[in-house]
Backbone as CSV, one residue per row, in Angstrom:
resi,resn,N_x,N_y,N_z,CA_x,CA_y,CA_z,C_x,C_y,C_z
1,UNK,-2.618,-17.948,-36.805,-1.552,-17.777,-35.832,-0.248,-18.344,-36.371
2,UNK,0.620,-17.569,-35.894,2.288,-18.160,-36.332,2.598,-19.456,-35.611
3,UNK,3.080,-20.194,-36.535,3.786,-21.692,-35.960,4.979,-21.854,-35.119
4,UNK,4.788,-22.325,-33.946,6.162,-22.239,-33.723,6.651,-23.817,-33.328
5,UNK,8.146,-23.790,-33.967,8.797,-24.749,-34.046,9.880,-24.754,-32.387
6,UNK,9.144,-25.811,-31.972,9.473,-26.031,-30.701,10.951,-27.044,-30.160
7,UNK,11.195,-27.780,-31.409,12.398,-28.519,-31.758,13.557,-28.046,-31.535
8,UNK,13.141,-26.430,-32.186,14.634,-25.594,-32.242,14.668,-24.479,-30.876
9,UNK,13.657,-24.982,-29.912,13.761,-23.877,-28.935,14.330,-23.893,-27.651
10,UNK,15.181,-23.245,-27.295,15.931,-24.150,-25.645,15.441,-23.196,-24.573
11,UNK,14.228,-23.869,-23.738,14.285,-23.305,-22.436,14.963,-23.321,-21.505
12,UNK,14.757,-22.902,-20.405,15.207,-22.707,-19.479,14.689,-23.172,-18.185
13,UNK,15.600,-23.882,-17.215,14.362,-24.149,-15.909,15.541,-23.570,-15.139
14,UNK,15.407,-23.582,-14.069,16.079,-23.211,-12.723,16.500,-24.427,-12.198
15,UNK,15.673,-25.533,-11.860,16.282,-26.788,-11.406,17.435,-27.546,-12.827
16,UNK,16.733,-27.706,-13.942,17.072,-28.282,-15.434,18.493,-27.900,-16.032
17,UNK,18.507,-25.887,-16.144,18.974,-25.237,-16.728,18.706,-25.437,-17.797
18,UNK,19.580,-25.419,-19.019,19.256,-25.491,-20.591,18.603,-26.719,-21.106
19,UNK,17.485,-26.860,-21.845,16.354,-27.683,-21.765,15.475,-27.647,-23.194
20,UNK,15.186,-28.977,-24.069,14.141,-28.968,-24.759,12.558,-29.289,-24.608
21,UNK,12.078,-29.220,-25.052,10.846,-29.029,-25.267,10.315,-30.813,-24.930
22,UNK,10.649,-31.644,-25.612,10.693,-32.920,-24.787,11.034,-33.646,-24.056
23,UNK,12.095,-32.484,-22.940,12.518,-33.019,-21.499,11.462,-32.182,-21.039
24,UNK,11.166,-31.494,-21.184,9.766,-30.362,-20.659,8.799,-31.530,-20.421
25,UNK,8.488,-32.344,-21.750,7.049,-32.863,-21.385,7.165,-34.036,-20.479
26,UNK,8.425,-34.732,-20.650,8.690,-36.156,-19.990,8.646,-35.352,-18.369
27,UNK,9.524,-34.054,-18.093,9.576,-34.066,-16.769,7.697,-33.755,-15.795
28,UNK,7.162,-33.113,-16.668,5.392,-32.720,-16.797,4.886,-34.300,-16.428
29,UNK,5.485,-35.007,-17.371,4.915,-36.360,-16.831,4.916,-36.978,-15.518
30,UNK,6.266,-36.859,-15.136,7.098,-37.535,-13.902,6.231,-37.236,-12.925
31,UNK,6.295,-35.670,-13.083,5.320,-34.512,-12.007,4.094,-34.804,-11.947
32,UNK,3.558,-35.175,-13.426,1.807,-35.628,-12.943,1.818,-37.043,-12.109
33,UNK,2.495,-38.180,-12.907,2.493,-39.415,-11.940,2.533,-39.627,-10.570
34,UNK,3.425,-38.680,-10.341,3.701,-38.662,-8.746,2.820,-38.679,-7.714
35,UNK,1.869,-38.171,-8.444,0.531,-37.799,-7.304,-0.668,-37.993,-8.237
36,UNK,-0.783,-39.047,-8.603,-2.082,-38.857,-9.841,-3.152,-38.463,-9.847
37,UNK,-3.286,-38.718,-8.256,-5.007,-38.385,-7.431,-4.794,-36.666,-7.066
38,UNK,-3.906,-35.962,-7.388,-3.823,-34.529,-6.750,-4.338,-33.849,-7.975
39,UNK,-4.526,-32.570,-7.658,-5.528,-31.340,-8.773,-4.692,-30.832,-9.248
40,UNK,-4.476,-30.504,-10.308,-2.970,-29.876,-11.498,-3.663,-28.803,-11.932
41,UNK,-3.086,-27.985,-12.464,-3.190,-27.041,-13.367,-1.867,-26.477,-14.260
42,UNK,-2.012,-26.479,-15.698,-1.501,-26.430,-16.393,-1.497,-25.013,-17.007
43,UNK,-0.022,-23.968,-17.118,-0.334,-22.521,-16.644,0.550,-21.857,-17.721
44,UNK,0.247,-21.253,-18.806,0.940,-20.723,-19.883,0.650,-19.444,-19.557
45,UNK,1.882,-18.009,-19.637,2.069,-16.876,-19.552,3.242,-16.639,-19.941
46,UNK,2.500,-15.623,-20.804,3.513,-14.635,-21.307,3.348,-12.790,-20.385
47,UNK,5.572,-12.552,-20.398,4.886,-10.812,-20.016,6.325,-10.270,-20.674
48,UNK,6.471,-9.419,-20.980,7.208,-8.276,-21.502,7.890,-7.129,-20.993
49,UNK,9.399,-6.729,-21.368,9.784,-5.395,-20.401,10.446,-5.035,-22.015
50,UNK,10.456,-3.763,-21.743,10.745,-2.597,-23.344,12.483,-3.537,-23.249
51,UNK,13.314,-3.515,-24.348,14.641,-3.866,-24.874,15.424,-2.871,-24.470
52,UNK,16.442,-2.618,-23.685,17.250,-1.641,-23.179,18.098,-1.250,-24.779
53,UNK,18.616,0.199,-24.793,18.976,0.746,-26.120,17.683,1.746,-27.146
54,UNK,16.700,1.186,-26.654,15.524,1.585,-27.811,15.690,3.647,-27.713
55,UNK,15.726,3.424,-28.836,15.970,4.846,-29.512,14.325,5.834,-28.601
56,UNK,14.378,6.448,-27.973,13.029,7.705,-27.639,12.303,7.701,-28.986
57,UNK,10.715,7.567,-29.147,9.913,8.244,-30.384,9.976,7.053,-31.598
58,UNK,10.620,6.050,-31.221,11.145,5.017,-32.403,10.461,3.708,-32.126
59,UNK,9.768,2.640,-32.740,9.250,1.593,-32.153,10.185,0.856,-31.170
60,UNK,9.491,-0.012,-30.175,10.312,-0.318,-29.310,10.272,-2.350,-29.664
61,UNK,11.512,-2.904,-28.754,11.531,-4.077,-29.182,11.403,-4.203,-27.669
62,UNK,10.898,-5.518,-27.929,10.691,-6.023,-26.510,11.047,-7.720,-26.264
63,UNK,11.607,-8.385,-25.060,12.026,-9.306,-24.774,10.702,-9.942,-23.879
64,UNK,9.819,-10.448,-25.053,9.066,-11.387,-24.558,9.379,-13.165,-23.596
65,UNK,8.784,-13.060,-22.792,9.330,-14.141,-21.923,7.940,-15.077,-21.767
66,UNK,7.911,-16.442,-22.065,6.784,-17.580,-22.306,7.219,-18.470,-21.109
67,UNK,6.320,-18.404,-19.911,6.322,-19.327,-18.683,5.450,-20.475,-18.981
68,UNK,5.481,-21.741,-19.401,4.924,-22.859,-18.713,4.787,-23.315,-17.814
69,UNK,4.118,-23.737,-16.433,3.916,-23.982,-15.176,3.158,-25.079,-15.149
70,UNK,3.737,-26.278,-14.196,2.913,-27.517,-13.529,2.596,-27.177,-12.379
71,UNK,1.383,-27.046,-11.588,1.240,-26.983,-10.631,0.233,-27.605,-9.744
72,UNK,1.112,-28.685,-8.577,0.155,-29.394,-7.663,-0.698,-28.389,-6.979
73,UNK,-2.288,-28.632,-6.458,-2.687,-27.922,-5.990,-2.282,-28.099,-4.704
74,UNK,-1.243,-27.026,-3.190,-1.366,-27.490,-2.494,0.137,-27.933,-2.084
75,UNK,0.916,-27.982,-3.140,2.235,-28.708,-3.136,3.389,-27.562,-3.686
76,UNK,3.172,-27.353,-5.096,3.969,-26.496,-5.652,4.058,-27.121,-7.222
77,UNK,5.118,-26.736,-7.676,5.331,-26.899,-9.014,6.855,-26.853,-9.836
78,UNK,6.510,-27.070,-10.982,7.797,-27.274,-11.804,7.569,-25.839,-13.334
79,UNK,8.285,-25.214,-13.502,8.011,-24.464,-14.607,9.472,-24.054,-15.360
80,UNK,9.247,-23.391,-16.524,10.168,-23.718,-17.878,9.838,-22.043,-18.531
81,UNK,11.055,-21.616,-18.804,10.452,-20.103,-19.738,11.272,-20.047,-20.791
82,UNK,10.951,-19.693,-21.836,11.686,-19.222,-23.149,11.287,-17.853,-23.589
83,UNK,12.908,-17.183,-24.080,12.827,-15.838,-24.305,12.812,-15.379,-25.846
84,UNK,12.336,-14.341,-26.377,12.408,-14.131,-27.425,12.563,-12.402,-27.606
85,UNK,12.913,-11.992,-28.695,13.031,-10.281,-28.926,11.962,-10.008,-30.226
86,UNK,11.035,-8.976,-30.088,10.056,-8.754,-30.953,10.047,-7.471,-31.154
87,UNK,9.974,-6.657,-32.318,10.106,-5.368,-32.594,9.117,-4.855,-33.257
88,UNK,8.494,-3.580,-33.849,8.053,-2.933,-34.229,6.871,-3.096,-33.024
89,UNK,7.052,-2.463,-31.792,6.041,-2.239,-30.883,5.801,-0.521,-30.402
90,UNK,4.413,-0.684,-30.837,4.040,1.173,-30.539,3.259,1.523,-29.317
91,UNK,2.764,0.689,-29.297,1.722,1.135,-27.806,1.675,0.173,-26.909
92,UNK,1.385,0.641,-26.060,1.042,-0.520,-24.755,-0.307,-1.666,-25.505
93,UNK,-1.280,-1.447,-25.765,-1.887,-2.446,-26.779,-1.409,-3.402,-27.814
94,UNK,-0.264,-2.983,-28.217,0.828,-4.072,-29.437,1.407,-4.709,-28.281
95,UNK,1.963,-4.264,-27.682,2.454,-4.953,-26.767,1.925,-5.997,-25.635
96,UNK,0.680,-5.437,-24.973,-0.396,-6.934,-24.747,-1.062,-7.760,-25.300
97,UNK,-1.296,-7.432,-26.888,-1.050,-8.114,-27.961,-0.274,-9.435,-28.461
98,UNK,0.841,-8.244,-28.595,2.412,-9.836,-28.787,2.525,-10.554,-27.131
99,UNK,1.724,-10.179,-26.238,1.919,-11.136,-25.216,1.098,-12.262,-25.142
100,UNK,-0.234,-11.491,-25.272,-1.741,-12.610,-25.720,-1.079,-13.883,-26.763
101,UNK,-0.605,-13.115,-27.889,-0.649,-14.064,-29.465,0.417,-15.042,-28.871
102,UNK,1.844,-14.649,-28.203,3.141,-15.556,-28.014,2.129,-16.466,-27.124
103,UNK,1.464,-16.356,-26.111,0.776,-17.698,-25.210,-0.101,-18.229,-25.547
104,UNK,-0.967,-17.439,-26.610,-1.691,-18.668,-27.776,-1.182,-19.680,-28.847
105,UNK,-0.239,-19.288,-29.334,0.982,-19.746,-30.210,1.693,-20.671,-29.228
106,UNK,2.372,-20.365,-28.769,2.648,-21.611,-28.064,1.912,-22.692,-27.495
107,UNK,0.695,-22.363,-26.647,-0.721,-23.522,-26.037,-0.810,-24.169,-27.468
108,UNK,-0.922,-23.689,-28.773,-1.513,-24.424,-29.860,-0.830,-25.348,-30.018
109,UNK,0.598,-25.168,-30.453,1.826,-26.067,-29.941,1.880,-26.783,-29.511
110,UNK,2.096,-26.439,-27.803,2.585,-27.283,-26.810,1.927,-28.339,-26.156
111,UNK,0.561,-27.824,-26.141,-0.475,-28.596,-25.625,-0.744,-30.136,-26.369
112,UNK,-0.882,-30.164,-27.609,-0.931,-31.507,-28.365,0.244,-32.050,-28.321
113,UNK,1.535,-31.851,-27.919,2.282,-31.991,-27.830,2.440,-33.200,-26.528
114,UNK,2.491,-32.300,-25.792,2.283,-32.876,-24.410,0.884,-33.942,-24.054
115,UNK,-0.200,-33.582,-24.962,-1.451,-34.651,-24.535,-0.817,-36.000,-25.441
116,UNK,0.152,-36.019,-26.570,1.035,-37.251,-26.930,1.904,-37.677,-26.317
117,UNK,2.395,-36.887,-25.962,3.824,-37.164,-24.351,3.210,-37.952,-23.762
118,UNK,1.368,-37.357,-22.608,1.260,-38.404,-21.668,0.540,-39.633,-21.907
119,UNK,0.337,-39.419,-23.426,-0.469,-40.802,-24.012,-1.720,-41.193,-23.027
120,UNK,-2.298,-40.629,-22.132,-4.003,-40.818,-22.177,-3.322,-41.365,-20.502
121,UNK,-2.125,-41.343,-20.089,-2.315,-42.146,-19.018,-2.085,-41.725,-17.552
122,UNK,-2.018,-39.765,-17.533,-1.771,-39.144,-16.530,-2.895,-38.557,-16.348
123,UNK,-2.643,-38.035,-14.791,-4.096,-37.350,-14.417,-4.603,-36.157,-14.882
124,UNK,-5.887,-35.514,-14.834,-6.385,-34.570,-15.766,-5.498,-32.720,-15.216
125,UNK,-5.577,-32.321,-15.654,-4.795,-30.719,-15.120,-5.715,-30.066,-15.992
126,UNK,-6.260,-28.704,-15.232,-6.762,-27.725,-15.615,-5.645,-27.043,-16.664
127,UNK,-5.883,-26.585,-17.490,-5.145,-25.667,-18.651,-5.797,-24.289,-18.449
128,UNK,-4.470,-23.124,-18.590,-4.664,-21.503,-18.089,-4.089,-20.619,-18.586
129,UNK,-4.695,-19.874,-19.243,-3.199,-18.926,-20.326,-3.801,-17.748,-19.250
130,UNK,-2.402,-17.263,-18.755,-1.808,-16.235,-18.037,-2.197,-15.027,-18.251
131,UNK,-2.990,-13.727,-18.659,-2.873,-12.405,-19.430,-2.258,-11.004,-18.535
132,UNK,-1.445,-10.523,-18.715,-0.746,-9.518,-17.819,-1.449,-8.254,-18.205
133,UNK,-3.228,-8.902,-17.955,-3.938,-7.519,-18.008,-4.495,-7.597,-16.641
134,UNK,-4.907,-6.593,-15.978,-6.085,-6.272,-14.715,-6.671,-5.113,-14.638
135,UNK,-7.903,-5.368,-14.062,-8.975,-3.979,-13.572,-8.318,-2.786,-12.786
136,UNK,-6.912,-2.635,-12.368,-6.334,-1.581,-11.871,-5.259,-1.342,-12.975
137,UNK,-4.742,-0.191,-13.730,-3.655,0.419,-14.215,-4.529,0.540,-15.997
138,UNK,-3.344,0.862,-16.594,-3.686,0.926,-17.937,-4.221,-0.475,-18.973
139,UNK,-4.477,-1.500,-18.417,-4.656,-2.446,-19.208,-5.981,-2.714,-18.848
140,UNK,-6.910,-2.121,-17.811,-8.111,-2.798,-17.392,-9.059,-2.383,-18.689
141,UNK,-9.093,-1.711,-19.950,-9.730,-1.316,-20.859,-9.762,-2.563,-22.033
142,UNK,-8.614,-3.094,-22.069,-8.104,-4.519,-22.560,-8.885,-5.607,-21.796
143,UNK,-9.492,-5.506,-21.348,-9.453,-6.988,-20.393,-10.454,-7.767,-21.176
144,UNK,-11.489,-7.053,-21.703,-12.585,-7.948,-22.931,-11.986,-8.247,-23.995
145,UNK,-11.386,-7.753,-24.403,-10.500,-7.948,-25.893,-9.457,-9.362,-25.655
146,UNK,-8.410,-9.270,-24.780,-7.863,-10.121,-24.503,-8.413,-11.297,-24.322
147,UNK,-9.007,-11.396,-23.170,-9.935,-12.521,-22.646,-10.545,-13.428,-24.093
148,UNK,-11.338,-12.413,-24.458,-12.071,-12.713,-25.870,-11.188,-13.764,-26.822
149,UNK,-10.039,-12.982,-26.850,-9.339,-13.575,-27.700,-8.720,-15.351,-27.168
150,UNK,-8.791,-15.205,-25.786,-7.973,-16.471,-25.236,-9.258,-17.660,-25.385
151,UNK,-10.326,-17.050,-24.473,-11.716,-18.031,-24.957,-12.079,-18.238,-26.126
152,UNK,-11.933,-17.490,-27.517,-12.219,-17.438,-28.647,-11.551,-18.566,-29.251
153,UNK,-10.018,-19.362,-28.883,-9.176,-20.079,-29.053,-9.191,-21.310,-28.505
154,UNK,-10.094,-21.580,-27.308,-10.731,-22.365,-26.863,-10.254,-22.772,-25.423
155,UNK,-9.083,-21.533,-24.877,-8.492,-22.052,-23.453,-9.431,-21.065,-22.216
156,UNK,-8.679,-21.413,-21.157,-9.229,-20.556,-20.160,-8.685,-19.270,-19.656
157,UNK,-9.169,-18.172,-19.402,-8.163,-16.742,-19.171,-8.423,-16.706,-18.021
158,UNK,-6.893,-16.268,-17.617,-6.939,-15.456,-16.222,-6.122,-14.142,-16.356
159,UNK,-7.026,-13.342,-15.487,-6.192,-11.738,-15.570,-5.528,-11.911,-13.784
160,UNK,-5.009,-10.774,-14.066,-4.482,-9.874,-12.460,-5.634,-10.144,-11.638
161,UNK,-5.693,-10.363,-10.243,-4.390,-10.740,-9.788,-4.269,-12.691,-10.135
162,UNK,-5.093,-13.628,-10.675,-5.371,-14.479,-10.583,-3.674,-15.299,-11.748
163,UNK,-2.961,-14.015,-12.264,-2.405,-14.371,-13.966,-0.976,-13.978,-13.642
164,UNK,-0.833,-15.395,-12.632,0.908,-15.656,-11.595,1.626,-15.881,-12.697
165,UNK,1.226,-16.807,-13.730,2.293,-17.269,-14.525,3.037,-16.143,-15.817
166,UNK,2.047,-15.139,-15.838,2.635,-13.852,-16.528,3.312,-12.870,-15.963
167,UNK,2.683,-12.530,-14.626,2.820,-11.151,-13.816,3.328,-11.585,-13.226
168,UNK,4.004,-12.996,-12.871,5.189,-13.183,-11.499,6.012,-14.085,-12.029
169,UNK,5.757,-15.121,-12.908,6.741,-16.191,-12.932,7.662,-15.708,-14.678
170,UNK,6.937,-15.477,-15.344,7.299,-15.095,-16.602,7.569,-13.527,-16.530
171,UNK,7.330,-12.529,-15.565,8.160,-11.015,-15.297,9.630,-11.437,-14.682
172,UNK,9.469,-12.473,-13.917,10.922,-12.556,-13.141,12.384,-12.982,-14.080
173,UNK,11.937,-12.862,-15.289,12.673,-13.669,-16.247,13.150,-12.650,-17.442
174,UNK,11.707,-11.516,-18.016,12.102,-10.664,-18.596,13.772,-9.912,-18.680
């Protein structure tokens, strides 16, 4: 998998606005402390819309969008997205593809990242990579492949409708 250098990357929050990667984890912290005894889940998704301009018949580029999500069970949450542009995309399969690989690539990342941030001393959060596949439309043929690939990596998958942090929080951003 490709490395990504998280140093040089500026998200985005809605409360934050322009934001690194280690105000990300300190604020993750704040958020777990607060309630140490409450149920977390920790929610990586990626989703994709085609690049406006793309030539008809020509590969298409697409503006991949990477949601991180804290979420109290019960309460709500804090989340962070970073955008990127990726090209040579031919099918709807390359394209749930570069969505799968960008939220594995990043969890590989971010995750050790953040388990050094909270240094052993915040409460436990479920971890969830997002997949903007489901059993209704053109992606339900994908759904073993994907999956495969997210468990194969060692996290947990969620599809449609269960996969908020791709199909709602990381589409609203595309």
């Amino acid at each position: 998998m490709e490395s990504i250098d998280l140093d040089k990357q500026s998200f985005q929050s809605l409360t934050h606005g322009n934001i690194k990667a280690d105000k990300i984890i300190e604020l993750i912290r704040l958020f777990l402390e607060d309630e140490p005894n409450a149920e977390y889940s920790l929610v990586i998704g990626t989703d994709s819309h085609e690049k406006n301009g793309t030539p008809n018949g020509s590969a298409k580029k697409i503006n991949l969008v990477t949601a991180v999500l804290i979420h109290r069970k019960g309460f709500g949450g804090k989340y962070f997205w970073v955008r990127k542009e990726v090209g040579n995309i031919h099918s709807l399969r390359e394209k749930i593809y570069a969505e799968t690989l960008t939220s594995l690539n990043f969890a590989t990342t971010f995750v050790p990242l953040l388990k050094k941030g909270l240094n052993g001393h915040s409460p436990k959060y479920n971890l969830e990579i997002h997949v903007d596949v489901g059993e209704h439309g053109d992606t339900r043929e994908m759904i073993k492949e994907v999956v495969g690939m997210v468990t194969g990596n060692g996290f947990v998958a969620k599809t449609k409708p269960e996969a908020y942090g791709a199909s709602y929080v990381a589409d609203k951003h595309t």
